[in-house]
Backbone as a printed PyTorch tensor [residue, N CA C, xyz], in Angstrom:
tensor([[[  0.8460,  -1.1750,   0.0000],
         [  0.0000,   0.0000,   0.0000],
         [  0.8960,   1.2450,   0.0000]],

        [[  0.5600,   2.3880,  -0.7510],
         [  1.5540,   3.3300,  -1.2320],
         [  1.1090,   3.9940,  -0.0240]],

        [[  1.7340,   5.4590,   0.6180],
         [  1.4540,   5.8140,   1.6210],
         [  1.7990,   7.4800,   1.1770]],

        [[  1.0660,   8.6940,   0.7820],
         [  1.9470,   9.8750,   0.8300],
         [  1.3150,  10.7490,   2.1460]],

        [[  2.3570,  11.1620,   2.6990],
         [  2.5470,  12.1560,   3.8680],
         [  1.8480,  13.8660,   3.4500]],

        [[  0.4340,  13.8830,   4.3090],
         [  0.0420,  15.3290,   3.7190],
         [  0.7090,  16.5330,   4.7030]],

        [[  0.7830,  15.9310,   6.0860],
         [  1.1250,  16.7260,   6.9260],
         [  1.4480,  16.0460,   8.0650]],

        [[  1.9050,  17.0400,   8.8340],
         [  2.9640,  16.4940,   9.6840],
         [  2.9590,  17.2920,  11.1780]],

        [[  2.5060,  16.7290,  12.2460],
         [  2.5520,  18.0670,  13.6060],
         [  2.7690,  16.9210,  14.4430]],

        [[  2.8070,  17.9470,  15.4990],
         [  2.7900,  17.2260,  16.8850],
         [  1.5710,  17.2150,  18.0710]],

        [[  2.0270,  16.7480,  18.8960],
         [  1.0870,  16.6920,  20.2240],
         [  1.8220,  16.3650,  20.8500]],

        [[  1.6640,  17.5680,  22.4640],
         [  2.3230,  17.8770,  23.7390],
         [  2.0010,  17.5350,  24.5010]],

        [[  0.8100,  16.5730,  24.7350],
         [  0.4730,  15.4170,  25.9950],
         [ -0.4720,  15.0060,  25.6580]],

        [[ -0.0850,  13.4200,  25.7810],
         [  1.2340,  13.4280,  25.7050],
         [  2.0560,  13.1500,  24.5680]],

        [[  3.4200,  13.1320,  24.7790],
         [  3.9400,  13.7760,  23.0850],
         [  3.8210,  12.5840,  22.2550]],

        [[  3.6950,  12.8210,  21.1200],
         [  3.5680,  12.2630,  19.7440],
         [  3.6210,  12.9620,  18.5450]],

        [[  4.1830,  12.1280,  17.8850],
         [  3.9110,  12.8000,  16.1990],
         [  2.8000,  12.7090,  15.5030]],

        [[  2.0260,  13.3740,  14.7160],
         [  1.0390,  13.0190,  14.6190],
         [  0.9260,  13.9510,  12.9960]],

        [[  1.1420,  12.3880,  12.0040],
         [  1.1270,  12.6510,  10.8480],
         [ -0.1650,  11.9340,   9.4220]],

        [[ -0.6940,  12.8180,   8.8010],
         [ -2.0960,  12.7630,   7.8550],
         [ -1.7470,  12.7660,   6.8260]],

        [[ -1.9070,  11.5460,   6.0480],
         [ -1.4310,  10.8360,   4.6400],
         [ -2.8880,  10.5290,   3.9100]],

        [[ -2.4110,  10.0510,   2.5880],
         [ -3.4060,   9.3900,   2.1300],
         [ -3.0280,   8.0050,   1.6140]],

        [[ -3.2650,   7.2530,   1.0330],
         [ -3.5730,   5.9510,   1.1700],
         [ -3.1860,   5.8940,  -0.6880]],

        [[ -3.7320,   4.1460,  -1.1770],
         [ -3.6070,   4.5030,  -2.6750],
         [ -4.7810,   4.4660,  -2.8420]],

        [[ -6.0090,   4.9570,  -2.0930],
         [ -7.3970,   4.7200,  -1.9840],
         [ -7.0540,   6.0270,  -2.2560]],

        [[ -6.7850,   7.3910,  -2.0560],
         [ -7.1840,   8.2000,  -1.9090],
         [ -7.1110,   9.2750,  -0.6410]],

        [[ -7.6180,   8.2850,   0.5070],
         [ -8.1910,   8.7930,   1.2540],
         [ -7.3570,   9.0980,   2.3130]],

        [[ -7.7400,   9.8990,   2.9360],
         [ -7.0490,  10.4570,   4.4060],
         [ -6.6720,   9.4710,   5.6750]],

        [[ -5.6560,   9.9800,   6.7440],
         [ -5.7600,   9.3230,   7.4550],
         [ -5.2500,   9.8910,   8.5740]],

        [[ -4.9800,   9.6630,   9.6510],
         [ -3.9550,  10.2820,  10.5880],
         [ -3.6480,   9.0120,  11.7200]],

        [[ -2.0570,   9.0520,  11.3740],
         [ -1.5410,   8.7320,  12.2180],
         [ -0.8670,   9.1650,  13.5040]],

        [[ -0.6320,   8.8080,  14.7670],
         [ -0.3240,   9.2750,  15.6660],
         [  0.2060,   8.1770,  16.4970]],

        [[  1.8480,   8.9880,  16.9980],
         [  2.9170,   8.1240,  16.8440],
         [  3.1420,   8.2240,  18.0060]],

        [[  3.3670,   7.6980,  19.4660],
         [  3.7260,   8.1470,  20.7970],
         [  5.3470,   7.9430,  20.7630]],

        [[  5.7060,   9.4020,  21.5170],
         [  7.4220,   9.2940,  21.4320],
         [  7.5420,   9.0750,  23.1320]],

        [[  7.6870,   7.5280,  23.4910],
         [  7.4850,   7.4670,  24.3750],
         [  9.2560,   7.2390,  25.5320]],

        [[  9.0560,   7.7480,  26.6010],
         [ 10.2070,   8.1260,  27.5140],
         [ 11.0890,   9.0240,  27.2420]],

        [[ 10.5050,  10.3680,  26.4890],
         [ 11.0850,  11.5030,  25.7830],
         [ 11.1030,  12.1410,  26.9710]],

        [[ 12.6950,  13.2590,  27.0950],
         [ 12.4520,  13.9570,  28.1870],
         [ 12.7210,  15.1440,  27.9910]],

        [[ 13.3310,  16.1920,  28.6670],
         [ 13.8750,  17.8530,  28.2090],
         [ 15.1740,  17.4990,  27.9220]],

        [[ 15.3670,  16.1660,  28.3400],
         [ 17.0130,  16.4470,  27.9860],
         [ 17.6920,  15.1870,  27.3790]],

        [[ 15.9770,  14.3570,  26.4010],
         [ 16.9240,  13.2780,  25.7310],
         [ 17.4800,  13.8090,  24.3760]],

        [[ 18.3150,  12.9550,  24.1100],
         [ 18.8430,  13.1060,  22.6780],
         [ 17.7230,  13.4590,  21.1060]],

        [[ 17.7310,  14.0340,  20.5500],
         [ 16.7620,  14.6510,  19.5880],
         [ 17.2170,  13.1670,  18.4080]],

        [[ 18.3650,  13.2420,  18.0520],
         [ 18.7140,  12.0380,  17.0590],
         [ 18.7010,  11.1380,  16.9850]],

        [[ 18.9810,  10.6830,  18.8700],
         [ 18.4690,   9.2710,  19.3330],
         [ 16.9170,   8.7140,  19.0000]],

        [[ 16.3170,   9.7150,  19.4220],
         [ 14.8000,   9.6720,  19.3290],
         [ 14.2670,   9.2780,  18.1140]],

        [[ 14.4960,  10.5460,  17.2320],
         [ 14.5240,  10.5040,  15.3820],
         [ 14.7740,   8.8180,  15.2100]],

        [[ 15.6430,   8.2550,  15.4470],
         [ 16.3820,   7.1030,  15.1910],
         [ 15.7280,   6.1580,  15.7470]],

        [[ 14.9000,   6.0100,  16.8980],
         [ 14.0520,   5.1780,  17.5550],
         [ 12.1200,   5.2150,  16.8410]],

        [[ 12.3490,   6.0230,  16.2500],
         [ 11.0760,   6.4370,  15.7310],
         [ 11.2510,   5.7100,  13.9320]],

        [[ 11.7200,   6.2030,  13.7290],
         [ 12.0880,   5.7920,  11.9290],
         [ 12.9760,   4.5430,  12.1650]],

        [[ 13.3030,   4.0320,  13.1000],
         [ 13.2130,   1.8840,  12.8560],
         [ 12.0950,   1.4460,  13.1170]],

        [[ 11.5260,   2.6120,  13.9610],
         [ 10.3220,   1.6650,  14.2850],
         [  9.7100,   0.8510,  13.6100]],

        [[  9.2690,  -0.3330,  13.5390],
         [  8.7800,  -1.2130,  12.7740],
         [  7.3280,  -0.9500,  12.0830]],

        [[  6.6060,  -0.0580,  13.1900],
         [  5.1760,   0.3960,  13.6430],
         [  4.7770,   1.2080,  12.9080]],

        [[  5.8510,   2.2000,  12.9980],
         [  5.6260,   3.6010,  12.0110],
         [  6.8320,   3.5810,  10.6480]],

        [[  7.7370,   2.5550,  10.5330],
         [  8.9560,   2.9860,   9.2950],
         [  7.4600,   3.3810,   8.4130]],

        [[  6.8300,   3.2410,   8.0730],
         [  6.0430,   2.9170,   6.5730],
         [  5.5360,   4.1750,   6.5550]],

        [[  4.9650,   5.0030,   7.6140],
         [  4.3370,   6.5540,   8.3080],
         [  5.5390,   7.2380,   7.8400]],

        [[  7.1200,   6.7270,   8.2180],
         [  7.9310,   8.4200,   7.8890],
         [  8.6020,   8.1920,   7.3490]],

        [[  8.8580,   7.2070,   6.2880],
         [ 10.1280,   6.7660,   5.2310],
         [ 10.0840,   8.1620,   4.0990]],

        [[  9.0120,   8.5770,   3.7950],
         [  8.9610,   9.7960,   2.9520],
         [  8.9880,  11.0920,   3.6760]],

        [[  9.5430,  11.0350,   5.0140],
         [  9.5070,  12.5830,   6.0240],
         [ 10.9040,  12.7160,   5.8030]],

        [[ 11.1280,  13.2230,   5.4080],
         [ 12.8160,  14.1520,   6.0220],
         [ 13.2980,  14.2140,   7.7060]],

        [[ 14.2830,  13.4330,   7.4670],
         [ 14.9000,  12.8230,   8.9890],
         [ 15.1550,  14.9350,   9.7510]],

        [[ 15.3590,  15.6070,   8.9630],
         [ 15.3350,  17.0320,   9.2880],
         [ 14.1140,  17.1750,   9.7990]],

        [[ 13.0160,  17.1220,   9.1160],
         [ 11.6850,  17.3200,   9.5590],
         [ 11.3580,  16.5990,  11.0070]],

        [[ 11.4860,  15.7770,  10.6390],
         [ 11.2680,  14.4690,  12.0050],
         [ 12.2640,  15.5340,  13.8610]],

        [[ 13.3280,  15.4560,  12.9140],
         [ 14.0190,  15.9930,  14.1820],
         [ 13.7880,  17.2620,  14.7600]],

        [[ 13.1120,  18.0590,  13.6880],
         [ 12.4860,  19.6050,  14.1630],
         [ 11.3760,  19.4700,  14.9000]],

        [[ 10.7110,  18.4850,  14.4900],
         [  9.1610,  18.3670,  14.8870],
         [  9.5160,  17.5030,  16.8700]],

        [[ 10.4600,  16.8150,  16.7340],
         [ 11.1440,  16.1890,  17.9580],
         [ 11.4540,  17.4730,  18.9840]],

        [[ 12.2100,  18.6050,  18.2070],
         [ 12.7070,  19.7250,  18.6150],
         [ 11.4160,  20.4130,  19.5490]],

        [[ 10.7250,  20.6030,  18.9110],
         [  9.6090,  21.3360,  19.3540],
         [  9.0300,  20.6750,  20.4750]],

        [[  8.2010,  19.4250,  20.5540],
         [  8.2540,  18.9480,  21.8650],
         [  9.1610,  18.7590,  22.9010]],

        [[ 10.4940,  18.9540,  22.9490],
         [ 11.6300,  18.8260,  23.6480],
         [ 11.4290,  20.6460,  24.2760]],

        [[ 11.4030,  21.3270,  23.4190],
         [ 11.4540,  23.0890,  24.1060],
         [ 10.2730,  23.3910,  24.4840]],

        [[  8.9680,  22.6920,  24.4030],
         [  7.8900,  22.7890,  24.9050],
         [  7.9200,  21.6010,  26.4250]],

        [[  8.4010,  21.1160,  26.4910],
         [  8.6200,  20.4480,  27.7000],
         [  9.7890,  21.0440,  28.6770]],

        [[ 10.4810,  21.8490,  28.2570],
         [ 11.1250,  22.7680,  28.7980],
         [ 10.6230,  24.3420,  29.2760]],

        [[  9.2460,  24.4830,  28.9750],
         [  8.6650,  25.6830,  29.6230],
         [  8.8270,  26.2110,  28.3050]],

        [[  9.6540,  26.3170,  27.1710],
         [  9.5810,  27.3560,  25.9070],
         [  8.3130,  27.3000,  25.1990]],

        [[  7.9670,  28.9950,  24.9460],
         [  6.6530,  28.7820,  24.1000],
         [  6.9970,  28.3330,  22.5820]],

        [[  5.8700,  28.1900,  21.8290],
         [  6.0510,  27.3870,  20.7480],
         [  6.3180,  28.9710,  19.7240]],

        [[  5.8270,  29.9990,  20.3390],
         [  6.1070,  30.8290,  18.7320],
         [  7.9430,  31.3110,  19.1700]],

        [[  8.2730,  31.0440,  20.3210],
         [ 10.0470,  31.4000,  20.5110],
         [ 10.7650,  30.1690,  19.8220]],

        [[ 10.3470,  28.9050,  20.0740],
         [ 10.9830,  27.8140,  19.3710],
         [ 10.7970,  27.6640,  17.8090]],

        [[  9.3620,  28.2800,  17.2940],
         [  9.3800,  28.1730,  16.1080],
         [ 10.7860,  29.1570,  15.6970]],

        [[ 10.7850,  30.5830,  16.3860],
         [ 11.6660,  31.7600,  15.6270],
         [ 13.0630,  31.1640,  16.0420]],

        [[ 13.1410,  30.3100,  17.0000],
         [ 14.5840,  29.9810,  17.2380],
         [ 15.0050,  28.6590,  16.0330]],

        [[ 14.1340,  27.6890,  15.7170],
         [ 14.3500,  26.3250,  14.9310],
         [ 14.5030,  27.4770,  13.6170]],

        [[ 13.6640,  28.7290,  13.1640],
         [ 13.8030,  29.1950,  11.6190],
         [ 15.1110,  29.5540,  11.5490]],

        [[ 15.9480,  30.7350,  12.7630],
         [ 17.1420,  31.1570,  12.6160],
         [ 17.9340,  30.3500,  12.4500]],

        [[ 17.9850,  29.0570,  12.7760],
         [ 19.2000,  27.9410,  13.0090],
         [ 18.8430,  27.3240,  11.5040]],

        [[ 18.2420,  27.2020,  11.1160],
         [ 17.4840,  26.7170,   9.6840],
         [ 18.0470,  27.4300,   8.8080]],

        [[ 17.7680,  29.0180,   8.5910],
         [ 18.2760,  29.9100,   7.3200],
         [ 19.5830,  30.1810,   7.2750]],

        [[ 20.2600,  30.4090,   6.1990],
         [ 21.5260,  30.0650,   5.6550],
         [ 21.5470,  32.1010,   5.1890]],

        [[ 22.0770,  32.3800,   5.9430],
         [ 22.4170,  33.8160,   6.0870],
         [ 23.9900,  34.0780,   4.9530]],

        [[ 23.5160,  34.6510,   4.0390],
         [ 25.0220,  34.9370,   3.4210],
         [ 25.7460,  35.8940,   3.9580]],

        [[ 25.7360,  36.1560,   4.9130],
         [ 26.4420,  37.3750,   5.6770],
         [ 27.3900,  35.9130,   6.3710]],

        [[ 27.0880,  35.3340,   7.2870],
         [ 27.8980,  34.6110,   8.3270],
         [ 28.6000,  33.6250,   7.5390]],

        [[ 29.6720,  34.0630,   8.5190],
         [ 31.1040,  33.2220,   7.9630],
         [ 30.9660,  32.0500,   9.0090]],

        [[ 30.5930,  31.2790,   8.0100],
         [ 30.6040,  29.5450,   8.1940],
         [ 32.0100,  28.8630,   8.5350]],

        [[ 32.9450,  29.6980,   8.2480],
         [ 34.1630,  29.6130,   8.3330],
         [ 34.7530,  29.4550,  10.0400]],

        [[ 33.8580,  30.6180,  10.2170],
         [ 34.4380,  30.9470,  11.9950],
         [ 32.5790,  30.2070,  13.2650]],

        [[ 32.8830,  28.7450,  12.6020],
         [ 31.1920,  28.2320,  13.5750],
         [ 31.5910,  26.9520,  13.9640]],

        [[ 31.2310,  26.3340,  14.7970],
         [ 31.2530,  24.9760,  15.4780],
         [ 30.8660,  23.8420,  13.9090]],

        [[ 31.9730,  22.4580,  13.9990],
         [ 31.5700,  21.5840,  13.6890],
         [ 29.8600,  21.2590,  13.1280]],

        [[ 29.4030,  21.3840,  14.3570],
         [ 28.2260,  20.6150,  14.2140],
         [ 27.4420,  21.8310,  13.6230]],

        [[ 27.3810,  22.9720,  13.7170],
         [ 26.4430,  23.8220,  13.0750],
         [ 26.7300,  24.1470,  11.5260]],

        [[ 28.6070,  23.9390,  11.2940],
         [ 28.2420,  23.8540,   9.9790],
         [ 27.8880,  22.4900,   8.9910]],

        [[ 27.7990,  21.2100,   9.7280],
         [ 26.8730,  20.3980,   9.5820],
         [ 25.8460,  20.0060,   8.7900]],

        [[ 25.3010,  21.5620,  10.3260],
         [ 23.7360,  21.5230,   9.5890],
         [ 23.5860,  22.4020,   8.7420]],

        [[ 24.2240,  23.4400,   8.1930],
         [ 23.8220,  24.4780,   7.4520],
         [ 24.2440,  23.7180,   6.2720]],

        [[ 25.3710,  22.7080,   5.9000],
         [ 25.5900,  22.2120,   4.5560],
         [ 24.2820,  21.1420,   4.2930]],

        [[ 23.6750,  20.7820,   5.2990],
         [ 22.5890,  19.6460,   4.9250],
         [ 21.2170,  20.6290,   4.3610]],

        [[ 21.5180,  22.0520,   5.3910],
         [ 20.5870,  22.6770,   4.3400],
         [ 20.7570,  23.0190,   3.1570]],

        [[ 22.2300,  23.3030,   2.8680],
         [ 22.2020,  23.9190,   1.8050],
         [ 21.8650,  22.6160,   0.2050]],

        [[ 21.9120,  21.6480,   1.0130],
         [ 21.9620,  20.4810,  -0.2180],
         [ 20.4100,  19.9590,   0.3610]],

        [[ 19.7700,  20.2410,   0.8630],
         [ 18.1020,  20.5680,   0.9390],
         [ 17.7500,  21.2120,  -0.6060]],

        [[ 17.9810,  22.4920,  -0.0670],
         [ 17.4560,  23.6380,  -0.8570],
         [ 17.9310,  23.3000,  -2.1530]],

        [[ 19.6080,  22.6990,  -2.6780],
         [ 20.0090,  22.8640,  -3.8010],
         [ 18.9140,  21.4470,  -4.4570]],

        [[ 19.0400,  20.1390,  -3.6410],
         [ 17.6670,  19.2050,  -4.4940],
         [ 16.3700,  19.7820,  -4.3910]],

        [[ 15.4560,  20.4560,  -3.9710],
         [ 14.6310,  21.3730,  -3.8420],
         [ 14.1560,  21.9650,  -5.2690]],

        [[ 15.3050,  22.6960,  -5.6000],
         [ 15.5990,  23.5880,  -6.4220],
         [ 16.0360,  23.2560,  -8.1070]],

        [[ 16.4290,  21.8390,  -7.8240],
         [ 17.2370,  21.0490,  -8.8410],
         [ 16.0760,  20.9640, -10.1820]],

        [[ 16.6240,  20.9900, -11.6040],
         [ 16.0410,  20.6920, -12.5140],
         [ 16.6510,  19.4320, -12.9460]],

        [[ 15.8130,  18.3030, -13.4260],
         [ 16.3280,  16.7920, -13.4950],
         [ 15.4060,  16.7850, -14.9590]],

        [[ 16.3440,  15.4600, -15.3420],
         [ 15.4430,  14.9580, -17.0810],
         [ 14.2790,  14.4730, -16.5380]],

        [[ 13.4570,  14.7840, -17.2160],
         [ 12.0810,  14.5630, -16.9290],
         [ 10.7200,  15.6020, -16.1520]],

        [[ 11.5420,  16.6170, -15.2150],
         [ 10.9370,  17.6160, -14.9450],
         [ 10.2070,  18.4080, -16.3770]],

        [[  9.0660,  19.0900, -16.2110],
         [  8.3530,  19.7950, -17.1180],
         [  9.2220,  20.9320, -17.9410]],

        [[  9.7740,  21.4090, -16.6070],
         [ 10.8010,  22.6080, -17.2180],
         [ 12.5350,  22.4350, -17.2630]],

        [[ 12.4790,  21.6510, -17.2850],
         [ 13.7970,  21.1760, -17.5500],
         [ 14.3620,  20.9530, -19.4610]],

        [[ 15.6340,  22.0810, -19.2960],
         [ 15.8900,  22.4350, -20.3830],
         [ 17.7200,  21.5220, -20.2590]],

        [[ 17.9550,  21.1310, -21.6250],
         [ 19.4950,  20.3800, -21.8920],
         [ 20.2000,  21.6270, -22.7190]],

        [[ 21.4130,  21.7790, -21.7240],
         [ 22.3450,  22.6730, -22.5480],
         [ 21.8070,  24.6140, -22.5000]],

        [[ 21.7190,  24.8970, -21.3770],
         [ 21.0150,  26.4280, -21.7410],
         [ 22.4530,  27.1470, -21.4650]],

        [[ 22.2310,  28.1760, -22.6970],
         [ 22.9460,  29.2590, -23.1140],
         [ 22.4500,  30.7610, -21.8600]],

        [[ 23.0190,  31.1960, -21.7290],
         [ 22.7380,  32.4390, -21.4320],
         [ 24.6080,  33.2980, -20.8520]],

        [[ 23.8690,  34.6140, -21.1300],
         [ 24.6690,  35.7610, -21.4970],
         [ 25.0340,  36.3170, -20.5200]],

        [[ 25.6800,  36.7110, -19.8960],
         [ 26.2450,  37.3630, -18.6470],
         [ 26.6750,  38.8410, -18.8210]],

        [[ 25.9890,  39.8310, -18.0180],
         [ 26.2510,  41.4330, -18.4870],
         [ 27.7740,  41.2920, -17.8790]],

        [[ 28.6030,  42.4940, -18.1300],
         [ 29.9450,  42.6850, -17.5260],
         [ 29.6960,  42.7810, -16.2590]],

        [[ 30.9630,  42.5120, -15.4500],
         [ 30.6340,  43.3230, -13.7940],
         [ 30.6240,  44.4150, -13.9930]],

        [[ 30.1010,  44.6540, -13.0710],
         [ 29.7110,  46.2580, -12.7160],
         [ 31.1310,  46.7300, -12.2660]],

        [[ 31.4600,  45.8160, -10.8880],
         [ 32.9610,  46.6470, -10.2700],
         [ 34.0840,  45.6030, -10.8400]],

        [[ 35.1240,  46.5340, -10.7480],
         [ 36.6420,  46.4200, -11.4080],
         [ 36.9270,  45.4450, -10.4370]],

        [[ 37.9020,  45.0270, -10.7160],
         [ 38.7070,  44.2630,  -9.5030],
         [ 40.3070,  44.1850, -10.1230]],

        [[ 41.1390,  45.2630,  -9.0350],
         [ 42.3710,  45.7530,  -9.4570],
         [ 43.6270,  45.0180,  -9.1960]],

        [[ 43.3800,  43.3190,  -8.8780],
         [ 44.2440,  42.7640,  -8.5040],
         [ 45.0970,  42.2960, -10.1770]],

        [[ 44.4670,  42.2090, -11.3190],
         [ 45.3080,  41.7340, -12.6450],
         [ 45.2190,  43.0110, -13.4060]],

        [[ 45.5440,  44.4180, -12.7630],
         [ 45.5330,  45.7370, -14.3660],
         [ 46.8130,  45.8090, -13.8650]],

        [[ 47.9240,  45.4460, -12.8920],
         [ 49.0130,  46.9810, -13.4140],
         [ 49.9810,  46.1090, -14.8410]],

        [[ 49.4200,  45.3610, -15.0850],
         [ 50.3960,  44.4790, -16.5840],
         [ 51.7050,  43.8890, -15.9910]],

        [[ 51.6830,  44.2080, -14.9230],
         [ 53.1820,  43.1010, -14.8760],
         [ 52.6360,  41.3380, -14.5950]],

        [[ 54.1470,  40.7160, -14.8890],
         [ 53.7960,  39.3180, -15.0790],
         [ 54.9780,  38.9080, -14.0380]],

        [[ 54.2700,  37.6800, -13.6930],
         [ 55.2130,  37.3040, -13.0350],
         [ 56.0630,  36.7920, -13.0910]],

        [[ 57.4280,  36.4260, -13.0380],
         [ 58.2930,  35.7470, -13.0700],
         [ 58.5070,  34.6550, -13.1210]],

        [[ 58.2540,  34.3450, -12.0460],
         [ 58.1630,  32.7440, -11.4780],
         [ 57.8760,  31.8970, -12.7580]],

        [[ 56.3150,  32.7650, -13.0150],
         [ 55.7300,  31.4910, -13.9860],
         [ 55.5780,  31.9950, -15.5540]],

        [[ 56.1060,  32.8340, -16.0570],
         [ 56.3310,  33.1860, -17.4160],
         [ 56.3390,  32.0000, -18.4280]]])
């Protein structure tokens, strides 16, 4: 039986995932997943990982994004910690968006991590593949000049070294 995922939330007591598919009937459904002996301070990946072997539910989140799964984990974890849900939503978006200002360069291991898993999110997201509607082979296009100079190759000297 084919299974597609329409949506995806939670519930805070007690906690569960609680995700609404349809069937190859068509039809709706909702499942609801208990994440059970979850605490403020278990592991978010452990969990994710105890949930998607599950035998019970693999078939419920094989098409969820292990990202998704773990945000949605996230949220009951900072709601069991006293955090309201619209501070955790604005805190899970900031950690989420890929700011071209910040130097990824100067960040912890694990955060740039996650910002490369977003960024290869967004880039399959975004991707045109054979067979897509708008997917074109071989596109041409024209590039205006830069606008600004860049004065590191005008004064004409050459270098030595490599002449």
């Amino acid at each position: 039986m084919s299974i597609t995922p329409k949506q995806c939330g939670v519930r805070f007591d007690p906690p569960a995932l609680v995700v609404t598919y349809s069937n190859s009937h068509k039809k709706l459904h909702r499942r609801t997943m208990p994440i059970r002996n979850f605490t403020k301070r278990s592991g978010i990946s452990r969990a994710a990982d105890e949930l998607i072997e599950n035998p019970r539910h693999k078939k419920y989140l094989e098409s969820i994004s292990r990202a998704q799964i773990e945000k949605l984990l996230r949220i009951i974890q900072e709601h069991l910690k006293g955090i309201s849900l619209q501070e955790t939503l604005d805190e899970i978006k900031r950690e989420n968006t890929i700011d071209p200002e910040e130097d990824l360069n100067k960040v912890d291991d694990a955060t740039l991590i996650r910002k490369k898993e977003i960024m290869d999110e967004t880039f399959e997201k975004n991707r045109k593949k054979p067979g897509d509607d708008d997917f074109e082979y071989e596109v041409e296009m024209d590039f205006h000049p830069a606008i600004e100079t860049s004065g590191w190759d005008e004064d004409g000297e050459s270098d030595s070294d490599f002449s």
